[in-house]
N, C-alpha and C positions, 0 to 999 in steps of 0.2 A: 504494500500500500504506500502510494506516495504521500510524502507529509514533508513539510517545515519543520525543522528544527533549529534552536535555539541554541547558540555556546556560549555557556553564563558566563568565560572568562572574557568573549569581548560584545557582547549583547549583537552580533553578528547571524543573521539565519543562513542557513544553506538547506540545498532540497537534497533530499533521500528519496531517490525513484530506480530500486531495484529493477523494476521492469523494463529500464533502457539496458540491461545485459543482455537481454536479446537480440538487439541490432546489428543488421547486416556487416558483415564484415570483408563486404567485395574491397578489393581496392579502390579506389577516390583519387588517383590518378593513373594516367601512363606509366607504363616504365621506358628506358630509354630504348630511341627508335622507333616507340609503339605509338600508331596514332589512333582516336577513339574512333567508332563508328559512329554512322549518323541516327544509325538504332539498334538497340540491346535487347533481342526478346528475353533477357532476364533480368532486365531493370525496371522495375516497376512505374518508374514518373517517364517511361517510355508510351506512346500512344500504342492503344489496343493492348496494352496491360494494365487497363483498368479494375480486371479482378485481383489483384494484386492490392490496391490499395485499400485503406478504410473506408472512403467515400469519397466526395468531393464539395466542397464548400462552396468555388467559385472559380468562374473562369473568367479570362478575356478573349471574347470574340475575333476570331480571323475569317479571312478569304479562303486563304489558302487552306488546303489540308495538314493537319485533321480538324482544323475550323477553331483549332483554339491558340493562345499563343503564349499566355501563364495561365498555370492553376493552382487555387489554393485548395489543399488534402489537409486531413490530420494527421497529427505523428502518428505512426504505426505505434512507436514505443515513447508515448509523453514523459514528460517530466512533473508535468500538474494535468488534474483533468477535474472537469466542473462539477463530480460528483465524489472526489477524496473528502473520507472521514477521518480525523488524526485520531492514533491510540491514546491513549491519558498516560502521562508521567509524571508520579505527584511531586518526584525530583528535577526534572527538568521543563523546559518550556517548548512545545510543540502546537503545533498549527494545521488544520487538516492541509494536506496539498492540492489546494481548489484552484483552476484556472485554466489556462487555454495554452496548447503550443499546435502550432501550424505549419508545415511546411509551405513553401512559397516557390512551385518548380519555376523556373524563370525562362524556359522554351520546352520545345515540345521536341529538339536535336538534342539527341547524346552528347552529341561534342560540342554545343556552341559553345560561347567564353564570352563571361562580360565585356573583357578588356578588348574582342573585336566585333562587337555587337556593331550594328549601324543604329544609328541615332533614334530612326522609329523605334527597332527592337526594343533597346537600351530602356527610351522612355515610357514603353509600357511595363517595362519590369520594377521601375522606380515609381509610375503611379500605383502599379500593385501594391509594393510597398505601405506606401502613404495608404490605400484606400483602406486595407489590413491592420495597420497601428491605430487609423481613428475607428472603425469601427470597433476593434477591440478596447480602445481604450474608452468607449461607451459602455463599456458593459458592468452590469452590479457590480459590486464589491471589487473592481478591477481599481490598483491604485498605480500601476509603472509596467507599460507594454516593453521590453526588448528585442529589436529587430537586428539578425546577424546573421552572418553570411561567413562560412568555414572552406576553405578553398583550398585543397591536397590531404593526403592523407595527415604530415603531423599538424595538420593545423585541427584536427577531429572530424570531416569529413568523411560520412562513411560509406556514400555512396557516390559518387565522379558528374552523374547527370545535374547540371548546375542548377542550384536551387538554394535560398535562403529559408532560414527558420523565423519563428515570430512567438514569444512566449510572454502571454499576458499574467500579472501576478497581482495578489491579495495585498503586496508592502512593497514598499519602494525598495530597493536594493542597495547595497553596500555603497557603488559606487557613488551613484545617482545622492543618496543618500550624503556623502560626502565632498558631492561639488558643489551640491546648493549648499551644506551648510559653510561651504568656505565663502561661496560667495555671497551669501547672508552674510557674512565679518566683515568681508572687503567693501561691500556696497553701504555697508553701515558706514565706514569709515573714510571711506571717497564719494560717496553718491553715486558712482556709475555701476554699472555690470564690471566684472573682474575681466568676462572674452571680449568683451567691447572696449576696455583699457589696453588689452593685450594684443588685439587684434592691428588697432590704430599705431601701437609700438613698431609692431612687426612691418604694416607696410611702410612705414616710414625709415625703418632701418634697409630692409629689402633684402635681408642678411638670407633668411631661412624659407622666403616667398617663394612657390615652385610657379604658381601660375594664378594669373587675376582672372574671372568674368564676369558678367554685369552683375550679381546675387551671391555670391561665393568667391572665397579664397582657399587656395590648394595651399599649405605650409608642412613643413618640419618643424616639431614644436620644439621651443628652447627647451625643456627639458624629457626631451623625446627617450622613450623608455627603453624602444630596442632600432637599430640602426633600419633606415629608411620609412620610419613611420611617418606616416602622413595626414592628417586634418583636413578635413572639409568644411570651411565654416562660413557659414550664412551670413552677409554682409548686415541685414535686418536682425535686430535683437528680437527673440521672442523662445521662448524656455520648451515650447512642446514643435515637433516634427509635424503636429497634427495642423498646423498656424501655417504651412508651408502654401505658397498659393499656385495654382497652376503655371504662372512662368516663371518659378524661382524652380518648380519639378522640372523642368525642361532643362532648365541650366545646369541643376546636380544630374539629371542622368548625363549627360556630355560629361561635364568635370570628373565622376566617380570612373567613366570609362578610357578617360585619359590616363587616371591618378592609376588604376590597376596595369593601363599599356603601359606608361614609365617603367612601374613595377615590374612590368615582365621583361621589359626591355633592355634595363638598369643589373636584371639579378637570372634572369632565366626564367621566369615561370618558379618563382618559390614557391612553399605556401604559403596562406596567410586567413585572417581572419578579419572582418570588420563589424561593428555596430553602429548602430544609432543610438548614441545618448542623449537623453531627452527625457523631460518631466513628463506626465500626464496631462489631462484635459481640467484639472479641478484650478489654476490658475494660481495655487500657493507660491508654487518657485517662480513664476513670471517677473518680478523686475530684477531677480540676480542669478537667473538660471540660461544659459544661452546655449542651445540646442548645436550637435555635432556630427559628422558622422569621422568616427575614427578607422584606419586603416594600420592594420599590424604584420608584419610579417613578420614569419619565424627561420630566423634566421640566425636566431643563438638559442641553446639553453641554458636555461634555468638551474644553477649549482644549489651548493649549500647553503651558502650566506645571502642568495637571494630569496630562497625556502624560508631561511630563518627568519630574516626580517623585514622581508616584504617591500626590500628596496631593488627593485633592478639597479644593474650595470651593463653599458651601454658602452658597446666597445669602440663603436664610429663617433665623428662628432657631427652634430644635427648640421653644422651649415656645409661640412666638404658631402652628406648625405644629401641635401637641398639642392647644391650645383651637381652634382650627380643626375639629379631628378631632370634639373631645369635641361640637363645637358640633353637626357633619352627624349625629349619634346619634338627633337628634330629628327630622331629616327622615326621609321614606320610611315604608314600612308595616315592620313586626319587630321594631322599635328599642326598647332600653327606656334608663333612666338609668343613668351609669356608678356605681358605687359608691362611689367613692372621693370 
């Protein structure tokens, strides 16, 4: 049974969802030389393997066959689902594990790849997105949707046909939980948003800027956690992804599929991981909370001292990581110059 639970040494939850042990353990990428096919009758978010999945929540409509072009399924194996009941522990503090996780297939090709999607593709995959976090983030007792995308095997993808996840939850989460309240300090103490101070730093320095467009800026953050991570951040202040308006979606699907081509461009196709961090719909974090989409790639691990104390070390330094970036803009077909 899936449940929350509570670690009274740092009042921190984490989910307990036995039930994801059963998840597919095909490979989630290539091996070298190996290229995917354009369909896998043994992959389930493949068309005509719809008995395969759990159901289907929603689609986007296409011309082409097989007439759709993203779909949103449930996880085969959730990590919350909206009818968990928590056991009782009269020593600890536990939470039933209520809530919503979604798969988000983002085509209907085995092989396609964000990073060479065309523009249509791209932006129907990111209004999916958006359409999935606000709806979910309407729903009862939902307080903080997380919308992520896992891309190779060591990034935790466990199946290669590209597709992002979406897990709506009962509490705001550690991180989420930890930006606003810094930036509740900081806003207290300066009157502005902390990304909207930092934001205007950066492009004025121009040090760590990978690329400007009209709603968004592409950066390597000064205190970027593992070498070439990347930021996407919204030019307009506003705390929820749900606030996004349709030509500021048009602009992050171009920018996200740039910021992943660099990435392939810059390192080979690593893996990597991305989120959306972002408050909910109830409008508490709205004047110090400033909505993100983060891009990580793994491309170091994690030792002992970074276990222990929860500080990464970061073996590159963010601005020779940035002109690295700025540099792959000009390989590949799409690419234009950065502005800045």
């Amino acid at each position: 049974m899936n449940e929350l639970r509570q670690d009274p040494t740092t009042g921190s939850f984490v989910i307990i969802a036995p039930e994801r042990r059963g998840r597919p353990g095909a490979p989630s990428s290539p091996g070298p030389g190996q290229r995917l096919p354009r369909y896998d009758e043994r992959c389930p978010f493949c068309p005509g393997n719809e008995a395969q999945l759990p159901g289907i929540i929603a689609e986007t409509p296409a011309k082409a066959s097989p007439g759709w072009s993203t779909r949103v399924v449930p996880n085969k194996f959730p990590a919350l689902t909206p009818d968990a009941i928590a056991e009782q522990d009269a020593e600890h503090t536990t939470r039933a594990g209520s809530g919503f996780h979604e798969v988000i297939i983002e085509s209907p090709h085995h092989d396609a790849d964000l990073a060479t999607m065309d523009a249509a593709q791209i932006l129907e995959v990111v209004a999916s997105y958006h359409r999935r976090f606000f709806e979910l983030s309407r729903r009862s007792g939902i307080e903080a949707v997380v919308l992520f995308c896992n891309h190779g095997a060591c990034s935790g993808a466990s199946l290669v046909h590209p597709h992002a996840q979406v897990i709506a939850l009962p509490l705001v989460p550690p991180r989420i939980q930890a930006l606003a309240a810094w930036g509740k300090r900081q806003r207290a103490q300066t009157g502005r948003c902390p990304t909207c101070e930092e934001l205007a730093r950066e492009l004025q320095a121009a040090e760590r800027i990978i690329e400007e467009s009209r709603d968004f800026v592409a950066l390597v953050p000064f205190a970027a956690e593992v070498p070439c991570e990347q930021w996407l951040v919204p030019r307009r202040h506003h705390a929820s992804f749900a606030e996004t308006g349709a030509d500021e979606l048009s602009d992050l699907a171009e920018m996200l599929r740039r910021a992943l081509h660099r990435l392939k461009t810059a390192h080979g196709d690593p893996p990597y991981s991305f989120a959306i961090e972002s408050a909910g719909l109830d409008g508490r974090a709205a004047p110090y909370l400033h909505w993100r989409l983060r891009i990580v790639p793994d491309l170091v691990n994690w030792g002992g001292f970074e276990r222990g104390s929860g500080m990464p070390i970061n073996p590159s330094a963010p601005e020779a990581d940035a002109a690295l970036l700025r540099a792959s803009l000009a390989e590949g077909s799409g690419s234009r110059e950065t502005e800045t």
